[in-house]
C-alpha positions as a Markdown table, in Angstrom:
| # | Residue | x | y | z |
|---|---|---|---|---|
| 1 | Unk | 40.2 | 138.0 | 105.4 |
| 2 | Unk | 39.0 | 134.8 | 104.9 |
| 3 | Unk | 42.0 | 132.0 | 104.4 |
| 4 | Unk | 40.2 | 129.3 | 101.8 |
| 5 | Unk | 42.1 | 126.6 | 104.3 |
| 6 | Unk | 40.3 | 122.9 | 104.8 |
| 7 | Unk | 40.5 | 122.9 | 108.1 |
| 8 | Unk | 42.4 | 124.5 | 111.2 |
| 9 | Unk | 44.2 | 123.0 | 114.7 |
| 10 | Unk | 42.6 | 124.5 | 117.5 |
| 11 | Unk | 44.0 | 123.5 | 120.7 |
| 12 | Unk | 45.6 | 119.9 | 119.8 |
| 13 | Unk | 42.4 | 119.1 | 117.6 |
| 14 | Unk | 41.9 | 119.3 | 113.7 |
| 15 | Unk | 38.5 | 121.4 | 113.2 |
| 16 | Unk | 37.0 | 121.4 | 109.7 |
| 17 | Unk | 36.5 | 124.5 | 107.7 |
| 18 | Unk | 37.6 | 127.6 | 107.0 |
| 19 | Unk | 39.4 | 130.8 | 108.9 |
| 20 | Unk | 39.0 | 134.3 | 108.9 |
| 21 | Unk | 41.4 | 137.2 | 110.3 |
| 22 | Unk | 41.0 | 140.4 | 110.9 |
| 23 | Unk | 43.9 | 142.6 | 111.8 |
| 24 | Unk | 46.2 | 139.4 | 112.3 |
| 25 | Unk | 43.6 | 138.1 | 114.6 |
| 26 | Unk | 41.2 | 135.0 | 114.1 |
| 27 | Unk | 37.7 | 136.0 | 114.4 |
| 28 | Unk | 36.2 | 133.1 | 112.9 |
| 29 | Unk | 36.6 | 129.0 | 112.9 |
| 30 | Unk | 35.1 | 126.3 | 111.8 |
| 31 | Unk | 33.4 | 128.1 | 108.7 |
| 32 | Unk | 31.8 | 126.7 | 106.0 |
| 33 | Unk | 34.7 | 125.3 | 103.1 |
| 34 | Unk | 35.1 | 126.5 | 99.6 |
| 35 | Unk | 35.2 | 124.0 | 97.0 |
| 36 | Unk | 38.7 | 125.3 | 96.4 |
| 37 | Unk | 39.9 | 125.0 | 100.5 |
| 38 | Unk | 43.0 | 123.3 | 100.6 |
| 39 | Unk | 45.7 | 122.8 | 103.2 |
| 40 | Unk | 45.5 | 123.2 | 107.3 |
| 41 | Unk | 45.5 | 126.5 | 109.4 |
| 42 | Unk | 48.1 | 126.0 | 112.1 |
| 43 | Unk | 50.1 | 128.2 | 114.9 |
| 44 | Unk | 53.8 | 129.6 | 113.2 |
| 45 | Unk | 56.5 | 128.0 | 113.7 |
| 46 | Unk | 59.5 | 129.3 | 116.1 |
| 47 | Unk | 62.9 | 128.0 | 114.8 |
| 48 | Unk | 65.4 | 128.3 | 117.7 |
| 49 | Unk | 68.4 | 127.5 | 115.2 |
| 50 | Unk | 68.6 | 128.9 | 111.7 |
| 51 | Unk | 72.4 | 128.9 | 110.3 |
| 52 | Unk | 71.1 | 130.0 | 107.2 |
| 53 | Unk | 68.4 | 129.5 | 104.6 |
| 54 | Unk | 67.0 | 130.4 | 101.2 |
| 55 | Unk | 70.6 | 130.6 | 100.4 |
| 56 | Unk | 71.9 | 133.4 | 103.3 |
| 57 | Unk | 74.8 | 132.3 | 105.4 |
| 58 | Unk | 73.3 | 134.5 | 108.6 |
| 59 | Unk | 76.8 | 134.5 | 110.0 |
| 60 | Unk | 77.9 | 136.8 | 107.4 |
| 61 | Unk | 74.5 | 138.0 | 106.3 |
| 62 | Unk | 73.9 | 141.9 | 105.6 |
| 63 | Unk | 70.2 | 143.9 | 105.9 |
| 64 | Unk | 69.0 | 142.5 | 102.9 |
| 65 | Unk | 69.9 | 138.7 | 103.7 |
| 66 | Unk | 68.2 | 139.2 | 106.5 |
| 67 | Unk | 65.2 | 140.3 | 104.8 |
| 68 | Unk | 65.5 | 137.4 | 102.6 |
| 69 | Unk | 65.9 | 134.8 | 104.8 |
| 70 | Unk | 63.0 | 136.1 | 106.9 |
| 71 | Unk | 60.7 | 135.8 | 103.9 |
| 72 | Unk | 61.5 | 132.5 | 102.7 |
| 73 | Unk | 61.3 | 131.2 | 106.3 |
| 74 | Unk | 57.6 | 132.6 | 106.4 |
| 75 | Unk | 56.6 | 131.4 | 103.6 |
| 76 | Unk | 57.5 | 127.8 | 105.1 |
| 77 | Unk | 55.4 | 128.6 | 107.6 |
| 78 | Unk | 58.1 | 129.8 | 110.6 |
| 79 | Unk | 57.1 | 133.1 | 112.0 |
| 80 | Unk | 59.6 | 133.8 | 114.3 |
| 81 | Unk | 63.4 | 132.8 | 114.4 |
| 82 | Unk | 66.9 | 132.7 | 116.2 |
| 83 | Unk | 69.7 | 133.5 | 113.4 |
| 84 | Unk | 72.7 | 131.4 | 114.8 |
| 85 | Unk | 75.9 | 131.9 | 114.7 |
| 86 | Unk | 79.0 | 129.7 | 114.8 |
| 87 | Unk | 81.9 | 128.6 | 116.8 |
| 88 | Unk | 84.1 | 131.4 | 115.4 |
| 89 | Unk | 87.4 | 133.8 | 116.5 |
| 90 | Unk | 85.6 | 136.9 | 118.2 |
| 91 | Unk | 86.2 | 139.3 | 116.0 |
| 92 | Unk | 83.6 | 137.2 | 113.3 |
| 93 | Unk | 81.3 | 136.8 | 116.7 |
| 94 | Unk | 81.0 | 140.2 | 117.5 |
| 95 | Unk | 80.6 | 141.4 | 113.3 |
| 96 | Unk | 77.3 | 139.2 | 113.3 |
| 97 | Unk | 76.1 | 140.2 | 116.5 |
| 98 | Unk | 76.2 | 143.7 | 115.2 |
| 99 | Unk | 74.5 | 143.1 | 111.7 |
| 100 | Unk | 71.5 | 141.7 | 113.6 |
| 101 | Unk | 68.7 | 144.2 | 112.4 |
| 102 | Unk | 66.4 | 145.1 | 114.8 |
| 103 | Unk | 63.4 | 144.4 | 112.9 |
| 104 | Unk | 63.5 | 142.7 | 109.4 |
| 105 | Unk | 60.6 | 141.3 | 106.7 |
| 106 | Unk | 59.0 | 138.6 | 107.3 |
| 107 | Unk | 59.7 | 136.3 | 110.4 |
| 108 | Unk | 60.0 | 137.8 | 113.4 |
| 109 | Unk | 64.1 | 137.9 | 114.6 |
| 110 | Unk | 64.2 | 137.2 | 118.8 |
| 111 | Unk | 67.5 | 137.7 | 119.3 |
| 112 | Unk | 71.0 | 135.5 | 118.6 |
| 113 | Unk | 72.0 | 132.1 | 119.7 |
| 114 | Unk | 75.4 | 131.6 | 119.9 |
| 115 | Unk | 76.8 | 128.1 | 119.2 |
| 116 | Unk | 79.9 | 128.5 | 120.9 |
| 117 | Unk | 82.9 | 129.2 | 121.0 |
| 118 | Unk | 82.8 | 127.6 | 124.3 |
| 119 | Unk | 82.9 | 124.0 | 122.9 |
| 120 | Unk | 84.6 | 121.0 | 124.4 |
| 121 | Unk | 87.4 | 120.2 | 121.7 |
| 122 | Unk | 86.2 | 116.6 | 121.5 |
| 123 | Unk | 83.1 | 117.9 | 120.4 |
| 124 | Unk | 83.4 | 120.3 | 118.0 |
| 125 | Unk | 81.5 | 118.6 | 115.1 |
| 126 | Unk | 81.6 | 120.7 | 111.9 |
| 127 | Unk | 83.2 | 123.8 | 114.0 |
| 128 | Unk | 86.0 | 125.5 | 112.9 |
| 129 | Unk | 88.7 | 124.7 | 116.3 |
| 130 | Unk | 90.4 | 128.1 | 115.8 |
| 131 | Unk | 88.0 | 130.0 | 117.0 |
| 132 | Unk | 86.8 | 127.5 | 120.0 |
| 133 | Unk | 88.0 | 129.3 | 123.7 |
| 134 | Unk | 87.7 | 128.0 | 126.7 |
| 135 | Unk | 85.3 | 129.2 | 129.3 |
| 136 | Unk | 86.6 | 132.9 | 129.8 |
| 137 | Unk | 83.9 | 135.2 | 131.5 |
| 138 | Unk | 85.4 | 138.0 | 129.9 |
| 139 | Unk | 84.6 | 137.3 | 126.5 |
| 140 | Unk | 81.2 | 135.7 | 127.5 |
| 141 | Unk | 80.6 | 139.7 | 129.2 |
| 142 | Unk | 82.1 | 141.3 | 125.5 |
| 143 | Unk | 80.1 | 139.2 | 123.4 |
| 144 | Unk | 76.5 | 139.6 | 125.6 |
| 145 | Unk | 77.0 | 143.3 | 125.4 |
| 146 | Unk | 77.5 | 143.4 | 121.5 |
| 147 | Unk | 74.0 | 142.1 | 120.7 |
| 148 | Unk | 70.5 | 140.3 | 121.9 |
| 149 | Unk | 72.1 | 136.9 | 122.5 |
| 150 | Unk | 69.0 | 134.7 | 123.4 |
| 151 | Unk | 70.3 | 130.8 | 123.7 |
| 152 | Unk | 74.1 | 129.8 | 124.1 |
| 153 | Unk | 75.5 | 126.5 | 123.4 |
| 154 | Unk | 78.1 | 125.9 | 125.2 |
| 155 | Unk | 80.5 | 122.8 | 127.2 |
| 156 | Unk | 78.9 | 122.1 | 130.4 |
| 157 | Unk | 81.5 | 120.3 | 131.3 |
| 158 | Unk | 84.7 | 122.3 | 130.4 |
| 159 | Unk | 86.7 | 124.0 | 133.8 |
| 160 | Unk | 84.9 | 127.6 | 134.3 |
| 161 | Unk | 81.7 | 126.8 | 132.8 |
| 162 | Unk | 79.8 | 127.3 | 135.6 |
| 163 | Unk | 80.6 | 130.9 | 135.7 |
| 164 | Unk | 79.3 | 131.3 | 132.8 |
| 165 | Unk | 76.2 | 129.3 | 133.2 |
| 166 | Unk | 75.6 | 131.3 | 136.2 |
| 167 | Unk | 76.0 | 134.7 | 134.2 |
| 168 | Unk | 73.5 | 133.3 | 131.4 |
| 169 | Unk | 70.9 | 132.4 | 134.1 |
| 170 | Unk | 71.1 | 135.8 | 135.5 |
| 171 | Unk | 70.6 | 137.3 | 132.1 |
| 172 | Unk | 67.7 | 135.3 | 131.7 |
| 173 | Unk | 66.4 | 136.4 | 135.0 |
| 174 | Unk | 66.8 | 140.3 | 134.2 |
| 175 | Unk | 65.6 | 139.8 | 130.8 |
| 176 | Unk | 62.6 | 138.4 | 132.7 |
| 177 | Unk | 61.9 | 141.5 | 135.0 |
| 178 | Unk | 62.6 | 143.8 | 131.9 |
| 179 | Unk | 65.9 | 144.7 | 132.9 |
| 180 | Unk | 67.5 | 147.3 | 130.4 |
| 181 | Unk | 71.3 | 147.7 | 132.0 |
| 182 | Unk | 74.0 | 145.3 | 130.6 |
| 183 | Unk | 75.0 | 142.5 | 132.9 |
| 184 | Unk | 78.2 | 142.2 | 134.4 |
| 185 | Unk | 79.9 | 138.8 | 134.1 |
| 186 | Unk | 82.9 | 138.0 | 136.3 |
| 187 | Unk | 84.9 | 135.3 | 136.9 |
């Protein structure tokens, strides 16, 4: 499939002409240009923090906002996405972690990234306080084993926080070697 784009960007440099795919996969560059080539054949792009879009609260979303909200973003040119959710009680935390759909249309879902609860209450920004907690390992283990939680943003500095850092890290680090257990976090 040939793409009709102007040019493309090829390792950091802009190389004139056209594109062609085949099976998702570019097997030509630099081609001659069609009177009609517009625009500039780039890499997707990988949002790490999407509350929403195309009009889809994710925190609340169902199958089919998903869907939606994966097809919009592709369209703007984002191929692959972390839905993020809130600062919220855990009740909320736990109902979007489970309404993650495995696979959805268009943009490729990697997993959650929590934004809280485990916000300093100085800095709490646009977040609702009643559902910010303090550093409790316990929740941290409850909410990890709910759903693919990718990227945490939480209060470095806050009493406990380490704990928790340390239990992320080693998630990471089993994700990494292709763990498939849950990971226990303790205080």
């Amino acid at each position: 499939m040939r793409l009709g784009v102007a040019a493309a960007l090829v390792d950091g440099a802009l190389l004139p002409g056209d594109v062609t795919l085949e099976d998702g996969i570019v097997t030509g560059l630099g081609l001659e240009r069609r009177a009609s080539a517009a625009g500039i054949a780039t890499p997707g792009f990988v949002d790490l923090e999407v509350n929403g879009f195309a009009g889809v609260d994710l925190q609340t979303a169902d199958a089919a906002g998903f869907d939606a909200v994966g097809e919009a973003l592709l369209r703007a040119g984002t191929t692959a996405y972390l839905p993020t959710f809130v600062t919220a009680p855990e009740a909320q935390l736990t109902a979007a972690l489970r309404s993650l759909p495995g696979r959805a249309a268009g943009a490729r879902i990697l997993g959650a990234h929590l934004e809280g609860p485990f916000l300093a209450e100085t800095r709490m920004g646009a977040h609702d306080p009643a559902g910010r907690r303090d550093p409790d390992a316990a929740l941290l283990g409850r909410l990890l084993d709910t759903g693919p939680v990718r990227r945490m943003t939480l209060a470095p500095e806050l009493p406990g926080a380490a704990v928790l850092i340390a239990a992320l890290r080693a998630r990471v680090e089993c994700l990494l070697r292709g763990c498939r257990g849950g990971l226990r976090v303790t205080a």
